[in-house]
C-alpha positions as CSV (number, residue, x, y, z in Angstrom):
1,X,100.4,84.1,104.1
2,X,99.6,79.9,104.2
3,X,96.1,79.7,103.0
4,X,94.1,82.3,104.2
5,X,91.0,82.1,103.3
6,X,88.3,84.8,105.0
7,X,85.1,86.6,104.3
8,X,84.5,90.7,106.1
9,X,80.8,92.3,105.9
10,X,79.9,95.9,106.0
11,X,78.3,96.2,109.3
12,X,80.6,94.5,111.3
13,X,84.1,94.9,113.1
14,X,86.6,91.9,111.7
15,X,88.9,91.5,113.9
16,X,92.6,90.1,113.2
17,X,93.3,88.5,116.5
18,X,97.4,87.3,117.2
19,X,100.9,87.8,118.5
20,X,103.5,89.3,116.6
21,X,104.1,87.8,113.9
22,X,101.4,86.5,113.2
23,X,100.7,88.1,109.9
24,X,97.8,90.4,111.1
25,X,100.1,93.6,109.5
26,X,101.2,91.7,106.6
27,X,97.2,90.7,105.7
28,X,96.7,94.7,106.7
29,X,99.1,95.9,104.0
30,X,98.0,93.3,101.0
31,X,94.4,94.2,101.4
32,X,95.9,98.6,101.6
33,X,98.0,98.0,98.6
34,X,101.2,98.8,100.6
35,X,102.9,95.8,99.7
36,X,101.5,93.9,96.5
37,X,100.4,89.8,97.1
38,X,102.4,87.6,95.0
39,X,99.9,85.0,94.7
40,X,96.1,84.4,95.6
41,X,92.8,86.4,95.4
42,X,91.8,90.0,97.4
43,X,89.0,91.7,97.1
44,X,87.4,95.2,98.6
45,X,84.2,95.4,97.8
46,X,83.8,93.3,94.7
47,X,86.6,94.5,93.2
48,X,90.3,92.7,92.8
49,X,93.2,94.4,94.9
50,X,95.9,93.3,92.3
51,X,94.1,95.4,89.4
52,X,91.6,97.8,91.3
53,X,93.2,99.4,94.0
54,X,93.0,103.2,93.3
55,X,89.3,102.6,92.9
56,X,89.3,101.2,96.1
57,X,91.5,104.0,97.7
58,X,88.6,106.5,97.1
59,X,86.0,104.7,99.7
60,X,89.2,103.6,101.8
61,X,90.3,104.7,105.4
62,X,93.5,103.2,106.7
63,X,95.0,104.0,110.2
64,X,98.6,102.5,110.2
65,X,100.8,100.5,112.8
66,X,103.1,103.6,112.9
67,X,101.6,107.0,113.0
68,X,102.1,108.9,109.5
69,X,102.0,112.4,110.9
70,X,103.8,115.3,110.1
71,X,104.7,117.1,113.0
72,X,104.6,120.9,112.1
73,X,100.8,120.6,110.9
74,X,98.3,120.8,113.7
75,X,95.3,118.2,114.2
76,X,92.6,120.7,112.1
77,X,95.0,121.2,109.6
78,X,96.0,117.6,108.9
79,X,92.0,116.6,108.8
80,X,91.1,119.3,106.4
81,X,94.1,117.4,104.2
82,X,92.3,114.1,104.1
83,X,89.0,115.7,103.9
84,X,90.3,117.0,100.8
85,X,91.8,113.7,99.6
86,X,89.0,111.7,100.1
87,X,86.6,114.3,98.1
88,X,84.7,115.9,101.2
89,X,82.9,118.8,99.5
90,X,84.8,122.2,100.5
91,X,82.0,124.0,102.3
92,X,81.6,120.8,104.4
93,X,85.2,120.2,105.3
94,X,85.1,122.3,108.2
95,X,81.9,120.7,109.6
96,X,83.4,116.6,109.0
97,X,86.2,117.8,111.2
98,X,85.4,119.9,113.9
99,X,83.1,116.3,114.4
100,X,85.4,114.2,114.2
101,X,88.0,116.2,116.9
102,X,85.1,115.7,119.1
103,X,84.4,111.8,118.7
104,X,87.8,111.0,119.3
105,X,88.6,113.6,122.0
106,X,91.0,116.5,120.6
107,X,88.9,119.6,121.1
108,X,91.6,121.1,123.5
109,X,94.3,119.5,121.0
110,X,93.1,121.0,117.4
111,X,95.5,123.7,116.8
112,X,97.9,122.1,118.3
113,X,101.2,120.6,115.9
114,X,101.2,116.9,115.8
115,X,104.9,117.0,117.3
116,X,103.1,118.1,120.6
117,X,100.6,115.2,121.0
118,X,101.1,112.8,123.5
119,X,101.5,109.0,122.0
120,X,98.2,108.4,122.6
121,X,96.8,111.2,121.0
122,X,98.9,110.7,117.6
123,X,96.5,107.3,117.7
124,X,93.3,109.3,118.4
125,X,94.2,111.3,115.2
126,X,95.3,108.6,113.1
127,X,91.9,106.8,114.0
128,X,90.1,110.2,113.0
129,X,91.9,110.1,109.7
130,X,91.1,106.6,108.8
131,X,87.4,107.7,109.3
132,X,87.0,110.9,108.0
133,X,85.0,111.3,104.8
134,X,82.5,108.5,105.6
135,X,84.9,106.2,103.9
136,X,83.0,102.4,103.4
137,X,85.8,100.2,104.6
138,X,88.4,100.9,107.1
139,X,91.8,99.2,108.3
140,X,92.8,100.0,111.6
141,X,96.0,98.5,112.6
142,X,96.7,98.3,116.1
143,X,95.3,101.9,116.6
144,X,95.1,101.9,120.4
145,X,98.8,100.6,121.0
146,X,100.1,103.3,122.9
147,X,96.6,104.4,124.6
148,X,96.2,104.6,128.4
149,X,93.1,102.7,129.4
150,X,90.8,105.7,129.5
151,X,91.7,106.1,125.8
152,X,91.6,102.9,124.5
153,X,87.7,102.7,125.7
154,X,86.7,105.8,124.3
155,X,88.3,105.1,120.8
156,X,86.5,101.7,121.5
157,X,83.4,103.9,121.6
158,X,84.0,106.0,118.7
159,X,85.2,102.9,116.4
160,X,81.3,101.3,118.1
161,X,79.8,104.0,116.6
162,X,80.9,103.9,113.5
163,X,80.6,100.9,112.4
164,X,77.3,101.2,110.5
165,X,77.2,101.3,106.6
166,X,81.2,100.6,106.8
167,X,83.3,97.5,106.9
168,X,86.1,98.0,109.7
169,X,89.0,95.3,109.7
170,X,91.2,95.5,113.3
171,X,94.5,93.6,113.8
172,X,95.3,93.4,118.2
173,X,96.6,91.3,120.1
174,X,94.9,92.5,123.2
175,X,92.3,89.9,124.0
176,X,89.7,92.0,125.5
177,X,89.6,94.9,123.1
178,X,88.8,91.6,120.4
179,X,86.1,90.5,122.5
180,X,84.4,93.7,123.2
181,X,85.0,95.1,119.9
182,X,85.0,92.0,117.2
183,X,81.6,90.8,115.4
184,X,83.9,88.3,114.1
185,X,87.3,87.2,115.7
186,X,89.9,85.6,113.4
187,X,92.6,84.0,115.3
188,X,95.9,84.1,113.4
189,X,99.0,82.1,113.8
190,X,102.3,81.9,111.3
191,X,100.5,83.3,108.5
192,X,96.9,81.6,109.2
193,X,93.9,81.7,110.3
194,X,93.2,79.0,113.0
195,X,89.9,79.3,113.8
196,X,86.6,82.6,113.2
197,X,83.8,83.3,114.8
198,X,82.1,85.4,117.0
199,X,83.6,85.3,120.5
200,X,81.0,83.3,122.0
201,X,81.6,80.8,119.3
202,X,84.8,80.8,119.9
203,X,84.3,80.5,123.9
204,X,81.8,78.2,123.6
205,X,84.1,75.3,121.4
206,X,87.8,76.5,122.1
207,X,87.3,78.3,125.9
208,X,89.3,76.5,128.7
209,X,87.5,78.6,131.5
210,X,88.6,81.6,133.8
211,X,91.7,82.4,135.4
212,X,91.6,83.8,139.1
213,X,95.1,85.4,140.0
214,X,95.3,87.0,143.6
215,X,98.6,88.9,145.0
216,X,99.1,87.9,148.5
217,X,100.3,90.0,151.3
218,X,104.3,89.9,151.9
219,X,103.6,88.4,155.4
220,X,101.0,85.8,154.1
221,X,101.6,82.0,156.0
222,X,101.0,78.8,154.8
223,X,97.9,78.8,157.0
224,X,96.4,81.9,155.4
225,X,97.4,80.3,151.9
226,X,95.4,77.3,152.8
227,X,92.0,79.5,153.8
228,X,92.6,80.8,150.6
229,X,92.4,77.9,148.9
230,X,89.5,76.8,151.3
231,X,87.4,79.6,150.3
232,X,88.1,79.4,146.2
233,X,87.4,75.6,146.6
234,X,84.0,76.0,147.8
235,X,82.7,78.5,145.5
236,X,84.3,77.1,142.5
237,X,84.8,73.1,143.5
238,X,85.7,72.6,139.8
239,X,88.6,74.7,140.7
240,X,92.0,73.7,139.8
241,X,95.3,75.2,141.2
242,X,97.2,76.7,138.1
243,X,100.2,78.3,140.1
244,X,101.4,79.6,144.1
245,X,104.9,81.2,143.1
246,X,106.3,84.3,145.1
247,X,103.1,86.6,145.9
248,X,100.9,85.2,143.5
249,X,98.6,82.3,143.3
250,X,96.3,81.3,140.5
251,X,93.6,79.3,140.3
């Protein structure tokens, strides 16, 4: 990492916001322990990363890139396992997951074996995992990669609602699950952070407007292109014609 310098509050979603490559999982795994920082300052919830990490482990939810499932256990069976870990009293184990298999959607799924789920559904449990146990601070990285749309905005509902009394730290690089989900938006770039903020803030100073794509029929003339730009022109006359290659034209 170059410099990063960044504050997260309980309360609110931080979102990691960049391509790949970026170094939105490389932040992920200094802040987890996975990979130790060779130089700089961490910490997770007031206490240093580089000396304090199995303290933080024990409020600590983490829902890796890659799903870390094993696939002969079934959903229950792997959430009763990280109940356990993160200290769930026994006679409430069974209650924290039959509630958690409902918020993210595996009710039909729970004695199902992990090497049965769908893509999508590996992410649904991985999500449930990271969050079981009322841990304070969760890491989610890229957790709805792999999710039709249908999923990704119902885990976007689950991760909505619960947000309160935890600190939740996202890395995507889908644009509209930052804008919906992020209290605060970092934008990274070859290690860094460019630019935070809420996304208003950072529509409001570093937003370049709207872009208006329309596919055109295979038959469309040069006449009917023109209405079309006849018709954009006068709702929009600010307007500007961004592209009009093959069957699409952009304004």
């Amino acid at each position: 990492m170059d410099g990063l310098d960044l504050d997260m509050y309980e309360g609110q979603i931080s979102m990691l916001l960049g391509l790949n490559g970026a170094g939105k999982s490389t932040t992920f795994s200094m802040l987890t322990g996975l990979i130790p920082q060779t130089k700089g300052f961490a910490s997770v919830l007031g206490i240093d990363i580089s000396t304090g990490m199995d303290r933080i482990r024990k409020s600590m939810g983490v829902c890796p890139q890659h799903d870390v499932l094993w696939g002969e256990l079934t959903v229950k069976e792997h959430l009763q396992f990280f109940a356990a870990l993160k200290g769930v009293a026994a006679d409430e184990v069974d209650t924290e997951v039959a509630q958690k298999i409902r918020e993210v959607g595996l009710t039909e799924k729970v004695d199902a074996p992990t090497s049965s789920l769908s893509g999508g559904m590996k992410r649904k449990l991985s999500v449930a995992i990271a969050l079981i146990g009322g841990s304070k601070v969760v890491f989610l990285d890229e957790c709805t990669s792999g999710m039709d749309p249908w999923s990704r905005r119902s885990t976007w509902e689950v991760i909505q609602n619960n947000k309160d009394g935890r600190l939740i730290v996202m890395t995507t690089h889908f644009m509209d699950e930052a804008d919906i989900l992020g209290d605060r938006i970092a934008i990274m770039a070859d290690g860094r952070v460019r630019c935070c903020g809420s996304s208003m803030f950072l529509k409001q100073h570093f937003g370049v407007g709207y872009n208006l794509t329309m596919v055109k029929e295979q038959d469309c003339t040069e006449e009917s292109e023109d209405a079309i730009m006849a018709v954009v022109e006068r709702a929009v006359p600010e307007q500007e014609l961004l592209s009009n290659v093959g069957l699409e034209i952009s304004f």
